[in-house]
ChimeraX commands (.cxc) that place a marker at each C-alpha (Angstrom):
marker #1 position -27.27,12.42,4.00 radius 0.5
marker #1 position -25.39,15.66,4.19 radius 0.5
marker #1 position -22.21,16.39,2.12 radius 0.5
marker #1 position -19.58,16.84,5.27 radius 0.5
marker #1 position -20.69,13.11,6.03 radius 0.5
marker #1 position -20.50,11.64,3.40 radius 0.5
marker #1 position -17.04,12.93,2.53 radius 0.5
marker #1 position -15.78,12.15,5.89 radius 0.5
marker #1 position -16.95,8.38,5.52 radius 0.5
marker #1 position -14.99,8.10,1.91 radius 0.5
marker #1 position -11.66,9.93,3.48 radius 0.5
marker #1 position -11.67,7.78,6.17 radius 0.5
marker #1 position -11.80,4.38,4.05 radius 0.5
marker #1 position -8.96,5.33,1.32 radius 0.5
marker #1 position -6.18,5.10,4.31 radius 0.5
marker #1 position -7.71,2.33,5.65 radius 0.5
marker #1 position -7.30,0.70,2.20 radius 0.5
marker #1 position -3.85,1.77,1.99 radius 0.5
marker #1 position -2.62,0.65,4.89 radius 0.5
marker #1 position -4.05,-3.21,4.19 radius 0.5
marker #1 position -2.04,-2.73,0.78 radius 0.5
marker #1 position 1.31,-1.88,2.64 radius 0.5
marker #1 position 0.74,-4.83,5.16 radius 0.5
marker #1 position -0.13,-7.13,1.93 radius 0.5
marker #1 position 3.19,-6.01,0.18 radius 0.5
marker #1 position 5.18,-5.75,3.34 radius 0.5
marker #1 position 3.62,-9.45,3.82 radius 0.5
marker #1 position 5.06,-10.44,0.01 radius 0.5
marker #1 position 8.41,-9.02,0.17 radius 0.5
marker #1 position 8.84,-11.14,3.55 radius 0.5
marker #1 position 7.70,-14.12,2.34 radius 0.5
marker #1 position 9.39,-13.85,-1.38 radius 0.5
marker #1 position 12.35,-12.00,-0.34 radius 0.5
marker #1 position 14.68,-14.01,-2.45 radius 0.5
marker #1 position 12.49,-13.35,-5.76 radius 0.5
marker #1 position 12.54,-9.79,-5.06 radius 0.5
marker #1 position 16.15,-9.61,-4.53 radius 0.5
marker #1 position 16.55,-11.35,-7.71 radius 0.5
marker #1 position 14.05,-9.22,-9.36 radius 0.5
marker #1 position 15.77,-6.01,-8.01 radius 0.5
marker #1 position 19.06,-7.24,-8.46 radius 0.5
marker #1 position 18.53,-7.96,-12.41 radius 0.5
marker #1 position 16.88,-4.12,-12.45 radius 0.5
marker #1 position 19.79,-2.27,-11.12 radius 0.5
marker #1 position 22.58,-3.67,-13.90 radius 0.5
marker #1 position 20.05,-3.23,-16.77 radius 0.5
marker #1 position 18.90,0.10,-15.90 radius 0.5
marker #1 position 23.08,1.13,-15.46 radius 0.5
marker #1 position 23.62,-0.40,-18.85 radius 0.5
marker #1 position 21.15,1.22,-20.47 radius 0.5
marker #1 position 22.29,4.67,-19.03 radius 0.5
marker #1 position 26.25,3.81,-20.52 radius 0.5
marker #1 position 24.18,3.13,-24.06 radius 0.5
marker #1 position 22.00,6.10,-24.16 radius 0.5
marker #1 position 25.21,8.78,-22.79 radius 0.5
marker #1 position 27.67,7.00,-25.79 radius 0.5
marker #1 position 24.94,6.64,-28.07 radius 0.5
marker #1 position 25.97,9.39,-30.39 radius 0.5
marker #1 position 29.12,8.02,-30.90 radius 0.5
marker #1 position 27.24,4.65,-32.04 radius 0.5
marker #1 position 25.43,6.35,-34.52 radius 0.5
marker #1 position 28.20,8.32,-35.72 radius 0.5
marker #1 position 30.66,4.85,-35.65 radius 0.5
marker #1 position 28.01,3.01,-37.32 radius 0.5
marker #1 position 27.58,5.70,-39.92 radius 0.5
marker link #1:1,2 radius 0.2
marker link #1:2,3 radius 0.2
marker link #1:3,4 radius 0.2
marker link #1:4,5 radius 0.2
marker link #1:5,6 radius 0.2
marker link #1:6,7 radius 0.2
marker link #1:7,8 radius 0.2
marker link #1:8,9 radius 0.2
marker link #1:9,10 radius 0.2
marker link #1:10,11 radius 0.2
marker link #1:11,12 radius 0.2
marker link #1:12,13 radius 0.2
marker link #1:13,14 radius 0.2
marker link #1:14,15 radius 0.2
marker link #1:15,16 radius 0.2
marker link #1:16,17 radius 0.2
marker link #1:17,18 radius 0.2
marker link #1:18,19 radius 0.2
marker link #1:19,20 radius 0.2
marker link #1:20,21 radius 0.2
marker link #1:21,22 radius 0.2
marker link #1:22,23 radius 0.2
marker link #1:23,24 radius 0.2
marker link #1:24,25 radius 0.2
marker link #1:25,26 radius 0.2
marker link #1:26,27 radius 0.2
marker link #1:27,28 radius 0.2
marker link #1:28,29 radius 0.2
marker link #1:29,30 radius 0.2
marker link #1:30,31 radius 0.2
marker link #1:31,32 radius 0.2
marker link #1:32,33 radius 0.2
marker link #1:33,34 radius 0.2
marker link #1:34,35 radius 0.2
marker link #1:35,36 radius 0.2
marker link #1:36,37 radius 0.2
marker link #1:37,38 radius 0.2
marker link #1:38,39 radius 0.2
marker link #1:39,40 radius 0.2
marker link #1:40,41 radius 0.2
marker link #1:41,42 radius 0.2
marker link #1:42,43 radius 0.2
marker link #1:43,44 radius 0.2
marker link #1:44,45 radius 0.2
marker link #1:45,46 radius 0.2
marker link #1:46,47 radius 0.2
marker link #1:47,48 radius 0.2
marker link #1:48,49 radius 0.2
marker link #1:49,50 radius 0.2
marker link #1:50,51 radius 0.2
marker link #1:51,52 radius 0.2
marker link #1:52,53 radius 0.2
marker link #1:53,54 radius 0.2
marker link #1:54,55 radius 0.2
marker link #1:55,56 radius 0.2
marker link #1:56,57 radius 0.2
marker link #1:57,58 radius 0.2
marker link #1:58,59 radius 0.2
marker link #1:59,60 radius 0.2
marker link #1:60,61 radius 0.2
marker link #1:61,62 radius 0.2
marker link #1:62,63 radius 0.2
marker link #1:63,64 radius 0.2
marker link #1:64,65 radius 0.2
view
């Protein structure tokens, strides 16, 4: 088998594969939409709170000092 062949075969199955894993997570997030939300909703407020620690951490260390 030549080497342009065989390379066209594998580039061709990669977005084949990627597309089936959009549909299967685009299929997930439709069916478990309320999970997600949850899980998303729980993400934002954490991540937030841990930016307000880490840009008044110095005075923390400096009050607990």
């Amino acid at each position: 088998m030549r080497f342009w062949k065989q390379f066209e075969r594998v580039s061709l199955k990669w977005p084949r594969e990627f597309n089936q894993s959009l549909r299967g997570m685009a299929e997930d997030f439709r069916q478990h939409y309320v999970l997600w939300l949850a899980i998303v909703g729980a993400i934002i407020p954490a991540v937030f709170a841990a930016l307000n620690i880490s840009s008044n951490a110095s005075r923390l260390t400096v009050t607990l000092e």
